[in-house]
N, C-alpha and C positions, 0 to 999 in steps of 0.2 A: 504494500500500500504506500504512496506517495504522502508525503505530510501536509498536513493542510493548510490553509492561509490562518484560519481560523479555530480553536479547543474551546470548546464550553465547559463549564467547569463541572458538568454531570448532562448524563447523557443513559438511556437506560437500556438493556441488556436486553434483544429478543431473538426469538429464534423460529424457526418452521414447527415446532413444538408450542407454541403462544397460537401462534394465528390456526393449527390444526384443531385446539382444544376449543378454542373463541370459537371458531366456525362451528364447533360442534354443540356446543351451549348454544348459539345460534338459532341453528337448524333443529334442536332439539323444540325450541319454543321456551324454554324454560329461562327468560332474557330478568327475570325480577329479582325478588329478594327469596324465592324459593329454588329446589332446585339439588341433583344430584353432585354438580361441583361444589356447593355451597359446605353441604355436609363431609365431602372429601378432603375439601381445604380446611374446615377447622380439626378434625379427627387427624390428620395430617401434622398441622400446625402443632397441634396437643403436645404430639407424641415429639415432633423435633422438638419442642421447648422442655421437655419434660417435666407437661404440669396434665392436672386431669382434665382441664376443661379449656377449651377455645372458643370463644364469643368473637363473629367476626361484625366489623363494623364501618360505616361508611366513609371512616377517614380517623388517622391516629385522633384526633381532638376530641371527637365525639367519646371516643374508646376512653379517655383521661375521664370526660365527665361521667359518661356511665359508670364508669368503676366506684366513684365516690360517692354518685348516685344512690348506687346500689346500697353504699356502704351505709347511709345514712348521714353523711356529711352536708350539712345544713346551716342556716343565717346562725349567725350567734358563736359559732367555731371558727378555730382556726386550723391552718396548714403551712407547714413549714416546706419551704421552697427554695430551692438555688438560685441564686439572683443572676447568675450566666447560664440562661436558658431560651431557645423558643419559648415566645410570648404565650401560646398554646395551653403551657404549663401552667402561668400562672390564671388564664382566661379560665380554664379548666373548673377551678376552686369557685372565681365568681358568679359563675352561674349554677352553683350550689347555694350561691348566697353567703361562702364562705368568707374569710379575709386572709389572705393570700401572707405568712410573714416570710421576708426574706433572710438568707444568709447566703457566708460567703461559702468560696468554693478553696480546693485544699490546692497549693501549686504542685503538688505529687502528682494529682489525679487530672486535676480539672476537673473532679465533681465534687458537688454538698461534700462543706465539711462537718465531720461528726460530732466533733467537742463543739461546733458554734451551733448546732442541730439541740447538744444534750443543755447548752445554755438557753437556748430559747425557749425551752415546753416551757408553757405554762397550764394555767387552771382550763383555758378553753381550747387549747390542745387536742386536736382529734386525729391527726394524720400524717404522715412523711412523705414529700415526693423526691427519691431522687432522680436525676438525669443522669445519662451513659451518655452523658456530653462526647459529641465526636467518636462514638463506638466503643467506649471505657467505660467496662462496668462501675460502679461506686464500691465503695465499702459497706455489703448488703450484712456480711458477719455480724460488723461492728452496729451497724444501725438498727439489725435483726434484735440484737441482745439491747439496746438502747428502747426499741418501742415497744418488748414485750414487755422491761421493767415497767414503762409507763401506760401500758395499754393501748399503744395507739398503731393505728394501719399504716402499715408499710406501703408504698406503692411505688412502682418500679416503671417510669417514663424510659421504656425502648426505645423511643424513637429509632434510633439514630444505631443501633447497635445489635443488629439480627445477624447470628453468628457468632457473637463474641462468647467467651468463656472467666467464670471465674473458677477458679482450684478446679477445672475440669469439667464444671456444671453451665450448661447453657443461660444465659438468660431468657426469661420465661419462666423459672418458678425459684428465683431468687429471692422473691418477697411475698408479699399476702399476694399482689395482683400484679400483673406486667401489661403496659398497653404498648403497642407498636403503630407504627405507619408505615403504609405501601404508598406515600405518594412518589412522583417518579422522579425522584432526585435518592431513591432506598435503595438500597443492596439488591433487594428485592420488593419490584413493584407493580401495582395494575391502573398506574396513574393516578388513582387515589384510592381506600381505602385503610381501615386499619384492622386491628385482634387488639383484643382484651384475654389471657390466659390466668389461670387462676386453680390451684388442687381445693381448694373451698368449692362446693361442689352447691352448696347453700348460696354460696351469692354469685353463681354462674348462672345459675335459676332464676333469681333476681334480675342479673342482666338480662336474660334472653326477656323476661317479662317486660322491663322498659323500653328494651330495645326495640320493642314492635309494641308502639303505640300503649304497652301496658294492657292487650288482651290476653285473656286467661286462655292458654294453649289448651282448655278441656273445654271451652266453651264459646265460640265464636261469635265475634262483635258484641263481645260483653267483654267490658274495662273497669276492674274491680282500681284498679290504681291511675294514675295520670304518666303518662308514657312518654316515649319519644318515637320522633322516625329515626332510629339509627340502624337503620340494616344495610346489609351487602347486598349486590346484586351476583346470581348465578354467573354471570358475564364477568364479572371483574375477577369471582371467585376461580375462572377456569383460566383465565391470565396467573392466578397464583399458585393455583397447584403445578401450571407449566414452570413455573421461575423454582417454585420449591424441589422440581424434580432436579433442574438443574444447577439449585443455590449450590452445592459444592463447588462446583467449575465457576461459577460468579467470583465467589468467594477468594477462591486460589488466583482469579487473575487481577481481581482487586488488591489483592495481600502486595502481587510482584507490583503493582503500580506505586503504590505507597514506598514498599523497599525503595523501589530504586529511586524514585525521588531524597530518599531519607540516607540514602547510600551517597547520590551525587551532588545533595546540594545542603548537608547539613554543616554549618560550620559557624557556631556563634562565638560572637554572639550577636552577628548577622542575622541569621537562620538558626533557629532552634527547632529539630521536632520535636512531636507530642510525646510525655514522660509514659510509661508504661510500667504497674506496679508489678511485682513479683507475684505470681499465678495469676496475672491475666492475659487473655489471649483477647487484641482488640480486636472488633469485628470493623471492615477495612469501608467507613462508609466515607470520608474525604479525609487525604492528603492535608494533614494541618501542622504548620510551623509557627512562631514566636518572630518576627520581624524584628532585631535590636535589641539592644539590652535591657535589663528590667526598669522599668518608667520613662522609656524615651519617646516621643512622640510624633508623628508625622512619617516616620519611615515606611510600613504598612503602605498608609495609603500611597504615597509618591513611588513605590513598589507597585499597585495594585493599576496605577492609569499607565506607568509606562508598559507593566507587561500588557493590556488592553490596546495599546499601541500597536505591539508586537503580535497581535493576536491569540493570548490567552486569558481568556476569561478566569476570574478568579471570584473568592467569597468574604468578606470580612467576617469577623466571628460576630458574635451576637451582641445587641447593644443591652446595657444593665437592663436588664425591667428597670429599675427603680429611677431611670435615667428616663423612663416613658411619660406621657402624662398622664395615664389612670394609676399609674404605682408610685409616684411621685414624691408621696406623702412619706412613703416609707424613711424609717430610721435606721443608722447604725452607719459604722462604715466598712466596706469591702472592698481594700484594695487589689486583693488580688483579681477579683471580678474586674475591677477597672482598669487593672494592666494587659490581663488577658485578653481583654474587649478592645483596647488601643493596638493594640499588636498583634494579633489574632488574623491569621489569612488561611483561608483555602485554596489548593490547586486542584486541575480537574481531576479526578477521580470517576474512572467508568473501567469497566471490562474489554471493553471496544479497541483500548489504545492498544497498538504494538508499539512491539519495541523501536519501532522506526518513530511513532508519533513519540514516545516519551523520550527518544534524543533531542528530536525536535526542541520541545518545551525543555527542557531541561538546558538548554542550549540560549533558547530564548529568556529563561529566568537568570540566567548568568551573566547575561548583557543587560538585562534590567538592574540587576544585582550592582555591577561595576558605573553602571550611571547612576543609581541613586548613592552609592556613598562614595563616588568623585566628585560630586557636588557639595560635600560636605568639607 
């Protein structure tokens, strides 16, 4: 393959196995929220996460709210959250009516940190969410032993991390509940949907009840509760059981794209890449490095327009929530959120690249690299 003028920074994986299944959910008639792929892909999903039950859902967002839904997380609680997250995260809580409290994140992981998690419970304390920020699991051990003491729900935002491993265990049943996202910038995607996984088998039940309007599955068009539309369609579910056949091969050429970007272009404290804890295996969903030394400013971005010049598309990392205007209010301070968030870049990351495209771009980061700090 010749290189291109142009790399986006994600790009999603398909194959004659997506478009054989699609045509066949298709042609079958079964295009809605019921349907034989539907049941395939969460029995599927179950069983790779290893947790008992797979609730699939019409996009990771919904899957965050359902979960809490279910859980009974309501006005008057609260929930403790990572303040370098998709927004999704902490949207997730307000439309429980919850209030969203922030903390920072640990510079080891990039995710929730645990002592600033065990300093915050208070009296209306009902829940934990971490993030697998960038496809790094958190510290579910340490947080596990932290919510039992206090009684409160674990819940495990995968976005971002389908594949990864902690001490050997998937996530998907690292916590009370895991919710994921197929939208198509994922490891594995059907351009939007999400899962909800969960061995609580009691509030899998719950979900599937909210999840469809809150009709009682023994009695049709009767709504003992107030529901939502959050269901999958058969159609997106037969895109997923195609990707799930072939998440391993995804997986393994996303791994080599990551390496070799982390192989030819780390060198800080220019370039830093992402830390990786001792028994975790990240799942490989974008290529993420550190711009510059710790609190320096501007380099990132004057990095992110000149490679745009050169034609690679890139991502900056997440802005604070609390840097937003509906979390605003929020208190404390987080620097390391705020370093990470100034200096925070992505490169493209897909399965698609050969190794001709990642000389390419690695060639083209190197000349961006040498103009932004001869400028300096």
């Amino acid at each position: 393959m010749s290189p291109q003028d142009r790399y986006p920074v994600a790009r999603p994986c398909l194959s004659d196995l997506e478009e054989r299944y699609l045509v066949d959910a298709y042609r079958s008639g079964w295009i809605s929220s019921q349907g034989p792929y539907l049941q395939r892909f969460e029995e599927q999903f179950a069983a790779r996460c290893g947790a008992a039950a797979a609730v699939a859902t019409g996009n990771g967002t919904v899957a965050l709210h359902l979960a809490l839904a279910a859980a009974g997380i309501g006005p008057g609680d609260e929930v403790i959250v990572p303040a370098l997250t998709y927004v999704a995260t902490a949207n997730a809580v307000v439309y429980c009516g919850a209030r969203p409290v922030f903390v920072d994140v640990s510079p080891e992981s990039w995710c929730i940190d645990v002592e600033q998690v065990a300093a915050s419970v208070g009296p209306r304390t009902r829940a934990v969410i971490a993030v697998d920020l960038y496809g790094h699991p958190a510290d579910y051990s340490a947080l596990r032993a932290l919510c039992e003491r206090h009684g409160l729900l674990l819940v495990s935002d995968a976005a971002e991390s389908f594949g990864a491993l902690l001490d050997g265990r998937p996530t998907g049943d690292l916590a009370d509940v895991t919710t994921f996202s197929f939208f198509g910038n994922k490891v594995i995607t059907a351009g939007e949907g999400g899962c909800v996984t969960t061995s609580d088998l009691a509030l899998a039940e719950r979900m599937r009840l909210l999840r469809n309007q809150g009709m009682d599955p023994r009695r049709r068009y009767y709504f003992p509760v107030v529901g939502f539309n959050y269901r999958l369609t058969n159609l997106a579910s037969a895109l997923l059981c195609a990707q799930l056949e072939r998440a391993d091969d995804i997986i393994s050429r996303r791994d080599a794209v990551i390496a070799t970007y982390e192989r030819e272009l780390t060198d800080p404290p220019l370039l830093t890449s992402q830390p990786v804890v001792a028994g975790v295996r990240r799942a490989p969903w974008m290529a993420s490095f550190l711009v510059g030394p710790p609190g320096s400013t501007g380099q990132r971005d004057e990095l992110a327009r000149s490679l745009d010049l050169l034609g690679v598309e890139t991502r900056p990392f997440f802005v604070p929530l609390t840097d937003l205007p509906p979390y605003a209010d929020a208190t404390g301070e987080l620097p390391v959120t705020a370093d990470l968030s100034r200096r925070g870049i992505n490169l493209p990351t897909y399965a698609d690249l050969t190794d001709v495209d990642l000389k390419v771009i690695v060639d083209r980061v190197r000349t961006a690299l040498a103009g932004v700090t001869g400028r300096r």
